[in-house]
TORKOL-4160 file (C-alpha; in steps of 0.2 Angstrom, whole numbers, padded with zeros to 4 digits, m for minus):
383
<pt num="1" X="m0104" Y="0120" Z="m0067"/>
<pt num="2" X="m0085" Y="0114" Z="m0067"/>
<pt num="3" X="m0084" Y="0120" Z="m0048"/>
<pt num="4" X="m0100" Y="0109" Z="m0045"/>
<pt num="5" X="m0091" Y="0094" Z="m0054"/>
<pt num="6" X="m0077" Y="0095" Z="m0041"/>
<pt num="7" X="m0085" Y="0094" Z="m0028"/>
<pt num="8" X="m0095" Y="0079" Z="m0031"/>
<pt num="9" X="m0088" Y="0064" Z="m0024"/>
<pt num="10" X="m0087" Y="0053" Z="m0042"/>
<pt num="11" X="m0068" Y="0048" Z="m0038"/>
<pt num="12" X="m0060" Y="0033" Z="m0033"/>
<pt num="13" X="m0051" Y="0034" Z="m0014"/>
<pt num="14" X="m0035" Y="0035" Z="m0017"/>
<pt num="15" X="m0021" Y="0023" Z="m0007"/>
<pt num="16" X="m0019" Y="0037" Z="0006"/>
<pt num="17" X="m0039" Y="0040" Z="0009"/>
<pt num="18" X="m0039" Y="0020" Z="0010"/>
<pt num="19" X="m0025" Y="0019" Z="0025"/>
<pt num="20" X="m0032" Y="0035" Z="0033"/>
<pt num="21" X="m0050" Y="0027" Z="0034"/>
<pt num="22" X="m0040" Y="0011" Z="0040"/>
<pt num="23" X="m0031" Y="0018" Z="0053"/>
<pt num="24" X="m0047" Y="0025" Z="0059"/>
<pt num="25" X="m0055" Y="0007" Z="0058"/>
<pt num="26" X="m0069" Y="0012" Z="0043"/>
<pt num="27" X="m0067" Y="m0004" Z="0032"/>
<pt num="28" X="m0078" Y="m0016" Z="0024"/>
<pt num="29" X="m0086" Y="m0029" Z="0037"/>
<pt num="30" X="m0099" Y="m0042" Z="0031"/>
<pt num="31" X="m0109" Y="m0047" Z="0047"/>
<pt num="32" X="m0118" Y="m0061" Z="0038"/>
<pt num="33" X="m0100" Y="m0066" Z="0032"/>
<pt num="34" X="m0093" Y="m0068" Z="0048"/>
<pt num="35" X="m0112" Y="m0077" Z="0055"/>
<pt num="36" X="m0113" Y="m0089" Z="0040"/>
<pt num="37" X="m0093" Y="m0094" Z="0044"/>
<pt num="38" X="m0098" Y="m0098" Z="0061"/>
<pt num="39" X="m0111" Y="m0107" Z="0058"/>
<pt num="40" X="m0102" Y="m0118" Z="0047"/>
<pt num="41" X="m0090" Y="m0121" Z="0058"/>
<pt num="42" X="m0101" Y="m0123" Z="0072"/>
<pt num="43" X="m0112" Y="m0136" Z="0057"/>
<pt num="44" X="m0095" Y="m0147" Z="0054"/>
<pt num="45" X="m0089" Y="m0149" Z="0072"/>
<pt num="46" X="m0105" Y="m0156" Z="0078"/>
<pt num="47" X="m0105" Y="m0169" Z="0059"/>
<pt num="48" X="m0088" Y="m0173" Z="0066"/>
<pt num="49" X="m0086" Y="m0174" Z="0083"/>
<pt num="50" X="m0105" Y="m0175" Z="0088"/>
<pt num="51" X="m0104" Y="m0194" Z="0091"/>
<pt num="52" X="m0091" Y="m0190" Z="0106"/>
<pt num="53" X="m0101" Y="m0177" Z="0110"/>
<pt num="54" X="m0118" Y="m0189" Z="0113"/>
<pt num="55" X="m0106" Y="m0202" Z="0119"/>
<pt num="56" X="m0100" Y="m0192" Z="0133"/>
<pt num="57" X="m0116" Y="m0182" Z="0135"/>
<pt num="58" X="m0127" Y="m0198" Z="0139"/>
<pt num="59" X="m0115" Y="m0204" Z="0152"/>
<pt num="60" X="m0116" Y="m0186" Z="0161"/>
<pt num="61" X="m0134" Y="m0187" Z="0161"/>
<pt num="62" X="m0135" Y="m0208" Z="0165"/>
<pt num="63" X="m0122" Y="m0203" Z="0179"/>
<pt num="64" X="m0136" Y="m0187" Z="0184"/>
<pt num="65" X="m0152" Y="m0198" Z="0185"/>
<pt num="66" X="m0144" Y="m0209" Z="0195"/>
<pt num="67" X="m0152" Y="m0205" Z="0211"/>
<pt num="68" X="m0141" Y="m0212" Z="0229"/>
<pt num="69" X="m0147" Y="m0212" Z="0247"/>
<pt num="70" X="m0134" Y="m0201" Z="0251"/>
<pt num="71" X="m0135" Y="m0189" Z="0241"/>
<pt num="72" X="m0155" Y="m0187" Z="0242"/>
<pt num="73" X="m0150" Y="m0183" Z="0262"/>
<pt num="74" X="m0137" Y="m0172" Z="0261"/>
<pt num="75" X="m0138" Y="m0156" Z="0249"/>
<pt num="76" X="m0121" Y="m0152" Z="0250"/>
<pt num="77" X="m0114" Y="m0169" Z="0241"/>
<pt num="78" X="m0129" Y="m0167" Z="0228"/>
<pt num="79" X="m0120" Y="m0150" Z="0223"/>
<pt num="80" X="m0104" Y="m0155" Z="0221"/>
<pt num="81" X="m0112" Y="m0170" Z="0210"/>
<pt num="82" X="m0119" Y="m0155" Z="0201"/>
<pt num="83" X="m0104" Y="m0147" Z="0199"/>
<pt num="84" X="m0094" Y="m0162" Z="0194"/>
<pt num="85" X="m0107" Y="m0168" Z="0180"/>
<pt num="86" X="m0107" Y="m0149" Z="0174"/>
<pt num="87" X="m0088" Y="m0148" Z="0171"/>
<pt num="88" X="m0088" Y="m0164" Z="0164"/>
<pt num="89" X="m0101" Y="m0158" Z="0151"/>
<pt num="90" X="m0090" Y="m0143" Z="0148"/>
<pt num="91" X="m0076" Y="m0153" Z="0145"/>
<pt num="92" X="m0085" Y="m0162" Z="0132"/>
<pt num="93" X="m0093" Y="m0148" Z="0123"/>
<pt num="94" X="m0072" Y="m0139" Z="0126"/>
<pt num="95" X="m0066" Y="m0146" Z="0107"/>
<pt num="96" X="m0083" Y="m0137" Z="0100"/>
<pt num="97" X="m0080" Y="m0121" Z="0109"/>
<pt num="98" X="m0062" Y="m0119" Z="0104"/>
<pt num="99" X="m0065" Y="m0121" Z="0086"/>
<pt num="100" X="m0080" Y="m0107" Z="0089"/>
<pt num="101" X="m0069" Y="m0094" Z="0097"/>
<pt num="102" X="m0055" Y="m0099" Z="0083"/>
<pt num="103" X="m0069" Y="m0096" Z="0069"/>
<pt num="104" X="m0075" Y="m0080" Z="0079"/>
<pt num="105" X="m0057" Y="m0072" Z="0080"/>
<pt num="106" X="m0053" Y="m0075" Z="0062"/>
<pt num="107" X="m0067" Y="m0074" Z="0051"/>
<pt num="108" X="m0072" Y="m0057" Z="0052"/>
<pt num="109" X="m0052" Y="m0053" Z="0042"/>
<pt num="110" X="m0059" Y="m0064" Z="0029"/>
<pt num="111" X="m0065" Y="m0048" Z="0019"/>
<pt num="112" X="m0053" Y="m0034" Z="0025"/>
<pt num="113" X="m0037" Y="m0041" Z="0034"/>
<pt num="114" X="m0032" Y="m0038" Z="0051"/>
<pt num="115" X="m0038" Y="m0022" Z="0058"/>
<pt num="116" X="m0033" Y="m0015" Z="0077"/>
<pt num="117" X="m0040" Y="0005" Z="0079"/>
<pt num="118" X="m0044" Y="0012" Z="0096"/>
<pt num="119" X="m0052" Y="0026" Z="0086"/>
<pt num="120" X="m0068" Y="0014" Z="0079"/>
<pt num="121" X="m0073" Y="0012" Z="0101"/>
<pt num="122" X="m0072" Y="0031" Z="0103"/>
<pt num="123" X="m0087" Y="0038" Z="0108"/>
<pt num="124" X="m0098" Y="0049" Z="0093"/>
<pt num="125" X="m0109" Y="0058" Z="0101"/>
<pt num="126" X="m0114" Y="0064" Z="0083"/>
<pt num="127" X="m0124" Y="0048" Z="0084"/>
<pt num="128" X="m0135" Y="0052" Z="0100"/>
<pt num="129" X="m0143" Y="0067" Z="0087"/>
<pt num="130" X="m0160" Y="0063" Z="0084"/>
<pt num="131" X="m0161" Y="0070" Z="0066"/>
<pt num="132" X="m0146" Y="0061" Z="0061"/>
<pt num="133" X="m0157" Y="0044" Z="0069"/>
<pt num="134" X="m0172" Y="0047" Z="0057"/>
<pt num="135" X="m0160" Y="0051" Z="0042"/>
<pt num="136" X="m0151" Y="0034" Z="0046"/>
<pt num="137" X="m0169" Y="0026" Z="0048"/>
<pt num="138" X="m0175" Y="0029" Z="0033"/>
<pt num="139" X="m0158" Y="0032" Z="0023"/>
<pt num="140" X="m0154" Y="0017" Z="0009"/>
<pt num="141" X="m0142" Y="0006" Z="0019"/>
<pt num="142" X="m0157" Y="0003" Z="0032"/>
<pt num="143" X="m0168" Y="m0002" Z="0017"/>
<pt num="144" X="m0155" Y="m0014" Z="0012"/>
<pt num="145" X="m0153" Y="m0021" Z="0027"/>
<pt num="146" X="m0173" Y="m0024" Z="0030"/>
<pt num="147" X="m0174" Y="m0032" Z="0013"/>
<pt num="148" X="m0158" Y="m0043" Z="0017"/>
<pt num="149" X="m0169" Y="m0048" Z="0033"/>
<pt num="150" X="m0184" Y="m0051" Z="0023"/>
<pt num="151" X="m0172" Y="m0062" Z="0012"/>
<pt num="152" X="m0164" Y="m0070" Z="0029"/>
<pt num="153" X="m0183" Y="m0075" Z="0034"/>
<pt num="154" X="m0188" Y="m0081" Z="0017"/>
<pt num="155" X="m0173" Y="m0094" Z="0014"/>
<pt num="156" X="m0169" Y="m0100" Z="0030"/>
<pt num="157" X="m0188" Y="m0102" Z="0035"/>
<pt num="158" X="m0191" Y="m0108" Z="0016"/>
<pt num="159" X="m0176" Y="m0125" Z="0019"/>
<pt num="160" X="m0183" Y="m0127" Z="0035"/>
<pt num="161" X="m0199" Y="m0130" Z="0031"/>
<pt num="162" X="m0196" Y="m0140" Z="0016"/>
<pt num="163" X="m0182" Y="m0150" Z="0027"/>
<pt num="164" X="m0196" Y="m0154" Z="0040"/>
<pt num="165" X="m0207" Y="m0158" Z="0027"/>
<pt num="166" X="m0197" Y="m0170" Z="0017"/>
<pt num="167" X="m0194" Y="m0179" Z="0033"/>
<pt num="168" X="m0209" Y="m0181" Z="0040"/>
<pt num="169" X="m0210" Y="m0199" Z="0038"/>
<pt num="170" X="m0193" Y="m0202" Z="0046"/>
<pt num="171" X="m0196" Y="m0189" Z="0061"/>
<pt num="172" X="m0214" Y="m0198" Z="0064"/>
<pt num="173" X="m0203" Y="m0216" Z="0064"/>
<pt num="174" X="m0194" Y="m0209" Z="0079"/>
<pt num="175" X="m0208" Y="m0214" Z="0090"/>
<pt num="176" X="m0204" Y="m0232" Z="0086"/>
<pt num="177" X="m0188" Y="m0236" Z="0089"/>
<pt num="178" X="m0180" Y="m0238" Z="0106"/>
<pt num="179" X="m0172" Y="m0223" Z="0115"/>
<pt num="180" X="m0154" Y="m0224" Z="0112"/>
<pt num="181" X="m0157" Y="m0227" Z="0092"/>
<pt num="182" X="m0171" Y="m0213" Z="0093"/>
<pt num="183" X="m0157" Y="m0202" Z="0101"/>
<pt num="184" X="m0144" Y="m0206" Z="0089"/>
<pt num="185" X="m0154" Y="m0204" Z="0073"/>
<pt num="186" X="m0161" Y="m0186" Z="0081"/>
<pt num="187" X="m0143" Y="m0180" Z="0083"/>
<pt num="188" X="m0140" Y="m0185" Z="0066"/>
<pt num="189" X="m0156" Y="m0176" Z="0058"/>
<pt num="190" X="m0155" Y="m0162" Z="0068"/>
<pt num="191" X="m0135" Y="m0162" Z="0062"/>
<pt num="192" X="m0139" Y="m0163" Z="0042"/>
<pt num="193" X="m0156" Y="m0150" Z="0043"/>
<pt num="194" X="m0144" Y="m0137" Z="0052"/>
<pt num="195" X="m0131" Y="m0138" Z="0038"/>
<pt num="196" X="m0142" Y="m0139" Z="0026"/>
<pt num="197" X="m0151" Y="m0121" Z="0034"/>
<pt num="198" X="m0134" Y="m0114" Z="0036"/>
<pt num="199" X="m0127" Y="m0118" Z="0018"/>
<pt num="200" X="m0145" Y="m0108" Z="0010"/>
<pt num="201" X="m0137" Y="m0093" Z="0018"/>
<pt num="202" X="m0123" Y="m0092" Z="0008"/>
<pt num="203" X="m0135" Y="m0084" Z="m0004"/>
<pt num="204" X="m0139" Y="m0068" Z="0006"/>
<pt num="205" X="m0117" Y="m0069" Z="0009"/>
<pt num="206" X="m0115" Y="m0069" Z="m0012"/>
<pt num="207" X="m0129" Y="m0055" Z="m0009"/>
<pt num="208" X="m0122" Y="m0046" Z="0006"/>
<pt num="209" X="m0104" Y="m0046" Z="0002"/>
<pt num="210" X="m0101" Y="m0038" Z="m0014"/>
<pt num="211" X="m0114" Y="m0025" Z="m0007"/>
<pt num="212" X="m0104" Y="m0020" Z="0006"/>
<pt num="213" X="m0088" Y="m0019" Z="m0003"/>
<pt num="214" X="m0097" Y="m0009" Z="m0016"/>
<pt num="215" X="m0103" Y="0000" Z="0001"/>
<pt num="216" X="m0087" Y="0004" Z="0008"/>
<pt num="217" X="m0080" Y="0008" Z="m0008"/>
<pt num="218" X="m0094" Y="0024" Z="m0010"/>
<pt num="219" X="m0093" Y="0029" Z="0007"/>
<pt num="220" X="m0071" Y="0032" Z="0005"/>
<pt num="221" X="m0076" Y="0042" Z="m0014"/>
<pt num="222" X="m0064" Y="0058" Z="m0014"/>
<pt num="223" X="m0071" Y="0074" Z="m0022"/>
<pt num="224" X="m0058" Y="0079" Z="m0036"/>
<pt num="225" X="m0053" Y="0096" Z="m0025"/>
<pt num="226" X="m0047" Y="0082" Z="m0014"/>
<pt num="227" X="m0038" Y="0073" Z="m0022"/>
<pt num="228" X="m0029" Y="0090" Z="m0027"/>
<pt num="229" X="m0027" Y="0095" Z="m0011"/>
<pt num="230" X="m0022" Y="0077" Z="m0006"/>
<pt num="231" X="m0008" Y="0080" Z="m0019"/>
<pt num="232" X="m0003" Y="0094" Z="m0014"/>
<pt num="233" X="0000" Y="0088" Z="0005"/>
<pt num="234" X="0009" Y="0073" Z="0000"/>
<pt num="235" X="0020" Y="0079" Z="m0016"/>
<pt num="236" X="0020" Y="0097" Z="m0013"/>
<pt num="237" X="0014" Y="0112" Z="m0021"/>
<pt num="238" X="0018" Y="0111" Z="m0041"/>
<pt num="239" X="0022" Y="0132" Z="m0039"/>
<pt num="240" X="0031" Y="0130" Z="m0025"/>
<pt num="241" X="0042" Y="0115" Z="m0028"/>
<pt num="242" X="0044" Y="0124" Z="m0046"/>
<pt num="243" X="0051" Y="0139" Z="m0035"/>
<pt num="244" X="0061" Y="0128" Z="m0025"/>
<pt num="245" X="0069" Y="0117" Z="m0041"/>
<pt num="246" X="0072" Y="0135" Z="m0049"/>
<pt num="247" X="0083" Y="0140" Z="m0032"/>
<pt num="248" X="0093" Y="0125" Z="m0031"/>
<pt num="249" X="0098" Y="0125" Z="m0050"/>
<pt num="250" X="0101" Y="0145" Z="m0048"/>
<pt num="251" X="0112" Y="0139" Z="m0029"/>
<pt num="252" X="0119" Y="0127" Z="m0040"/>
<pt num="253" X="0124" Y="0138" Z="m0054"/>
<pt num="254" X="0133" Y="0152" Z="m0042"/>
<pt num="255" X="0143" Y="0138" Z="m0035"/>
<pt num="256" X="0148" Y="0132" Z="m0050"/>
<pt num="257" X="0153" Y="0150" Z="m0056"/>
<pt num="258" X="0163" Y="0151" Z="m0042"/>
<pt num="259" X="0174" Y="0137" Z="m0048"/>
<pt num="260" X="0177" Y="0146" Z="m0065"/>
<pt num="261" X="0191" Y="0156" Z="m0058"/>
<pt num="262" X="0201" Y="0142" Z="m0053"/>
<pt num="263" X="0201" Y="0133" Z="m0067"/>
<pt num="264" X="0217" Y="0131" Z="m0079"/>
<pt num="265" X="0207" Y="0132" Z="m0097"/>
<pt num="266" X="0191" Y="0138" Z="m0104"/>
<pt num="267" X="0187" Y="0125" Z="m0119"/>
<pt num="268" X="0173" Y="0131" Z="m0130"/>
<pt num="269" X="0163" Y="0129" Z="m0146"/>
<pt num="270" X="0165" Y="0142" Z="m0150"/>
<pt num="271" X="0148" Y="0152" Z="m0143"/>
<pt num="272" X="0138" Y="0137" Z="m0141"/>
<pt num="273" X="0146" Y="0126" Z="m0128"/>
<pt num="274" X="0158" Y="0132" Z="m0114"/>
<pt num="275" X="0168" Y="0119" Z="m0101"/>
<pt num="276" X="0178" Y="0125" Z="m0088"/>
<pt num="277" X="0194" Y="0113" Z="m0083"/>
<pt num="278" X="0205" Y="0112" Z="m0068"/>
<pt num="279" X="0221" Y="0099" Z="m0069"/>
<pt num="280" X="0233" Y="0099" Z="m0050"/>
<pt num="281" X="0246" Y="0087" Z="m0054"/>
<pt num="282" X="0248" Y="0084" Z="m0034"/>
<pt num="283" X="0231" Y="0079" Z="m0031"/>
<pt num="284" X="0220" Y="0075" Z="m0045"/>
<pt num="285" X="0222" Y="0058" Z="m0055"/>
<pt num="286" X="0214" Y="0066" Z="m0071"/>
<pt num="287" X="0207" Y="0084" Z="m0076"/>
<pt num="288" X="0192" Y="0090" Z="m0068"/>
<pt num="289" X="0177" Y="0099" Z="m0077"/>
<pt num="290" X="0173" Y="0113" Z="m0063"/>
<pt num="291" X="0159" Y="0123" Z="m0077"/>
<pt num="292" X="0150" Y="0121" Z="m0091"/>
<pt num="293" X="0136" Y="0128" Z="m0102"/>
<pt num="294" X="0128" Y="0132" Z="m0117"/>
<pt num="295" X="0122" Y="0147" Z="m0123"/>
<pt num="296" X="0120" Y="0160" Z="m0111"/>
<pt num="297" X="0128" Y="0153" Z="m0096"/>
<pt num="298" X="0143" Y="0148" Z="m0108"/>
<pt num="299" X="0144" Y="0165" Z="m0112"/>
<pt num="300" X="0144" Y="0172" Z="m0095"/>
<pt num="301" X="0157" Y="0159" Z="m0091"/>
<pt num="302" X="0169" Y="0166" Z="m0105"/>
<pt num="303" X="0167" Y="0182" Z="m0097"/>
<pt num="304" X="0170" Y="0177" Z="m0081"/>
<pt num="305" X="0185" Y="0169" Z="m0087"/>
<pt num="306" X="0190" Y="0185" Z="m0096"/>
<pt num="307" X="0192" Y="0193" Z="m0082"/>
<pt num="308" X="0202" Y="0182" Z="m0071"/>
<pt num="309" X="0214" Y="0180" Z="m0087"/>
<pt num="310" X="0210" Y="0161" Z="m0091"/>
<pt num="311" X="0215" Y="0155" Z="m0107"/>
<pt num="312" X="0202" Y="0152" Z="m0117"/>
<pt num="313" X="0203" Y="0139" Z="m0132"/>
<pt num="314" X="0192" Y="0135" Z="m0147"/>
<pt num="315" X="0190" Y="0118" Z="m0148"/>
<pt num="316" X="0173" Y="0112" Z="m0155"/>
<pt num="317" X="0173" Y="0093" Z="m0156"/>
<pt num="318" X="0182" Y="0092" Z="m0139"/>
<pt num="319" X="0169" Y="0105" Z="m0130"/>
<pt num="320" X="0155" Y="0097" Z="m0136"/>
<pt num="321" X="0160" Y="0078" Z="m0129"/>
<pt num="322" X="0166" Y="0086" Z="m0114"/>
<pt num="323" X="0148" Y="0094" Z="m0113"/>
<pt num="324" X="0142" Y="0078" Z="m0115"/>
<pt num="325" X="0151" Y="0065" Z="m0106"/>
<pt num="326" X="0159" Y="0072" Z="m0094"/>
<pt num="327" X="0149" Y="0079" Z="m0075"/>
<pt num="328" X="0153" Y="0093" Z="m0062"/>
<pt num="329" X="0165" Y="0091" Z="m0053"/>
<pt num="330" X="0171" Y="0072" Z="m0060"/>
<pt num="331" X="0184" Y="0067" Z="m0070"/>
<pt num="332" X="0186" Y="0067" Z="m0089"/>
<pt num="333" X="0183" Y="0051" Z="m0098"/>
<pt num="334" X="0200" Y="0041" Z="m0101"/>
<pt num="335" X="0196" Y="0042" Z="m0120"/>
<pt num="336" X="0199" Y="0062" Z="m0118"/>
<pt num="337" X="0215" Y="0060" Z="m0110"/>
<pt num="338" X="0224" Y="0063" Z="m0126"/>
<pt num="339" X="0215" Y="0078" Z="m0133"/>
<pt num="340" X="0215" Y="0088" Z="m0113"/>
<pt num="341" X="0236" Y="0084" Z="m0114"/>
<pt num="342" X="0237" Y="0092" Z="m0130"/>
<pt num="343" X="0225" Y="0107" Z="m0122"/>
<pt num="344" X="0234" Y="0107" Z="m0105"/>
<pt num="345" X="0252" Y="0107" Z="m0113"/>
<pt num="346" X="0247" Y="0122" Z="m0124"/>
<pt num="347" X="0241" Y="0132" Z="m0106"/>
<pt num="348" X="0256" Y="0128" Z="m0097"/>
<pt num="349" X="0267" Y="0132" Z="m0112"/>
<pt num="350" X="0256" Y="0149" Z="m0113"/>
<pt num="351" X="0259" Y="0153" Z="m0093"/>
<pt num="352" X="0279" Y="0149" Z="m0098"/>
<pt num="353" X="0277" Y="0161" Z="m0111"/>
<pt num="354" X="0267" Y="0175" Z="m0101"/>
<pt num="355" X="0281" Y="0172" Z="m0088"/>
<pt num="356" X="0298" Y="0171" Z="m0094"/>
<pt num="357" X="0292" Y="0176" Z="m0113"/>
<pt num="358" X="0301" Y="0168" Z="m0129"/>
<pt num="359" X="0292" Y="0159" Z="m0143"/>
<pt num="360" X="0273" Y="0160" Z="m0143"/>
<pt num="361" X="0266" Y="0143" Z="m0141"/>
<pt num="362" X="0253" Y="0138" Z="m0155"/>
<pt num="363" X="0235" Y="0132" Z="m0151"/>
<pt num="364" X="0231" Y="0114" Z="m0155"/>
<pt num="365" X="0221" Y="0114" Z="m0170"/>
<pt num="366" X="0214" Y="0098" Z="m0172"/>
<pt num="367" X="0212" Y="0089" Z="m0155"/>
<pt num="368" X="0211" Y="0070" Z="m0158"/>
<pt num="369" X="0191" Y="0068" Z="m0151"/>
<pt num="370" X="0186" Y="0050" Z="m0155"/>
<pt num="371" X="0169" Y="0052" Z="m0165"/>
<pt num="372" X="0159" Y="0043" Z="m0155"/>
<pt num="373" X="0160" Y="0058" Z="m0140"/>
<pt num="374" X="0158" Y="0070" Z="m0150"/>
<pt num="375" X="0138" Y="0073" Z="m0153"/>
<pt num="376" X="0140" Y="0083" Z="m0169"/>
<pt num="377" X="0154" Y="0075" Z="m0177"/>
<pt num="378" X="0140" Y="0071" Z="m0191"/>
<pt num="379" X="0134" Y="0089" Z="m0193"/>
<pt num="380" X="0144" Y="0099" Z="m0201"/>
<pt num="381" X="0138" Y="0115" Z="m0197"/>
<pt num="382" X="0146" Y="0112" Z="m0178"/>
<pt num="383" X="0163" Y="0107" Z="m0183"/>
């Protein structure tokens, strides 16, 4: 059951699934969005610049049914007429079209943004399959799209009738009136019943839109073994970056071995803590911590020091704020210059004596560590 569960698509896409599907031009598109837009736009440039348009359009078709003895004798002359009056008439209708194509261009971003993909015209020839043409037949997105037609048919035919209808009387008036008025209050009927159709199709858009959203958003579902896998692509294997954080920390911990040699002093907790420190007065502004560790790995770097005869000094508040506060291969803090002087002096003073002999040197007893270093300056079971 829990192997059925993940393979069922019940997740969210995730930001990758959603540019992939982008990339490969699946996103939400709402046809009667980008129709309704149009139309609009083709509705408010006719209410505003349809009075220029009529204007222009009567004097094209004045200027056609003007009928001169040339030109009923010679054809040639009639079709250049022909061709001026129709460029003329272009020319008028041009502000229209531009705002048309303008509308055309942009609209259909309203709902998902700008989208170029030359992988939505390649060819499917998945499509061509006849069974897959019944199951799209009779699958639910062509239900929804027939009852959206229904709904198209019922609206728009609905305000139209009751448009014509209620102006009946005015339309039957047009008989009376003299030809240029008849035109002009045509043009303006005609103008206010087709934005009156186009605004009822806003209705099938509040339908149509959150539809195909919802659409879209089903269609780029992820299966939870995807999103897994997805996971795995994108941030790696759990095991293996595990695998791979162990070997760096264990590269890291050789490396920093290797330093232990070098160093000048071992100061410790005594069993807890363990810092390895390296002072060159030639080159180095302060001491350096070169290792350190707790537990195990401050037990192997005693022995390591052990063996390549590096004094070792017990020096609990100081190891455990050099634990803390001070990184690999970085300077001590300035407030622990003090307490490494004393510890450096003892190890030069020890090599003297190891050397040329004399007086044995005394380890420092009581390093001045300011307290607010030294994490168990309040327990004393760590002094």
């Amino acid at each position: 059951m829990a192997e059925d569960s993940d393979l069922e698509r019940t997740e969210e896409a995730t930001p990758k699934r959603l540019e992939k599907a982008r990339e490969e031009g699946q996103i939400a598109r709402s046809q009667e969005l980008t129709t309704f837009t149009l139309l609009l736009a083709a509705a408010a440039g006719i209410l505003f610049m349809g009075s220029g348009f009529m204007d222009k359009l009567l004097k094209i078709m004045k200027a056609g049914m003007h009928m001169e003895r040339e030109l009923a004798h010679q054809p040639d002359l009639m079709l250049n007429r022909f061709y001026e009056l129709a460029f003329e008439g272009l020319l008028a209708m041009a502000p229209l079209l531009l705002l048309l194509v303008i509308v055309a261009f942009f609209a259909p971003m309203s709902l998902s943004g700008w989208m170029f993909s030359t992988k939505a015209i390649m060819p499917k020839f998945d499509r061509i399959n006849p069974i897959s043409g019944l199951g799209r037949i009779f699958s639910m997105h062509s239900l929804v799209e027939l009852v959206k037609a229904i709904l198209k048919t019922i609206v728009i035919g609905g305000v139209a009738a009751l448009v014509i209808w209620s102006n009946k009387d005015a339309v039957m008036m047009l008989l009376t009136v003299p030809v240029d008025l008849g035109i002009s209050r045509t043009g303006e009927f005609l103008t206010m019943s087709f934005l009156l159709i186009v605004g009822a199709m806003i209705l099938v858009v509040l339908i149509d839109v959150p539809y195909r959203l919802w659409e879209h958003a089903k269609q780029l579902r992820m299966t939870k073994e995807e999103i897994r896998k997805e996971y795995k692509e994108s941030e790696g294997d759990p095991f293996i970056k595990a695998r791979i954080r162990g070997l760096q920390r264990e590269a890291a911990r050789r490396r920093m071995m290797a330093e232990v040699p070098k160093a000048d002093v071992i100061v410790t907790n005594p069993t807890h803590y363990a810092v390895a420190l390296r002072y060159q007065s030639n080159s180095m502004r302060a001491p350096k911590v070169v290792a350190k560790g707790v537990h195990l790995l401050a037990a192997r770097i005693r022995e390591v020091a052990a063996e390549h005869r590096i004094p070792i000094l017990e020096a609990p508040p100081l190891a455990r704020a050099l634990y803390h506060h001070a990184e690999l291969e970085s300077e001590i803090p300035e407030k622990l210059y003090t307490a490494v002087a004393e510890v450096l002096a003892y190890v030069f003073q020890l090599k003297r004596y190891n050397e040329y002999g004399g007086k044995a040197p005394q380890p420092p007893l009581d390093v001045p560590v300011p307290a607010e270093l030294d994490p168990g300056a309040a327990e004393p079971g760590n002094a």
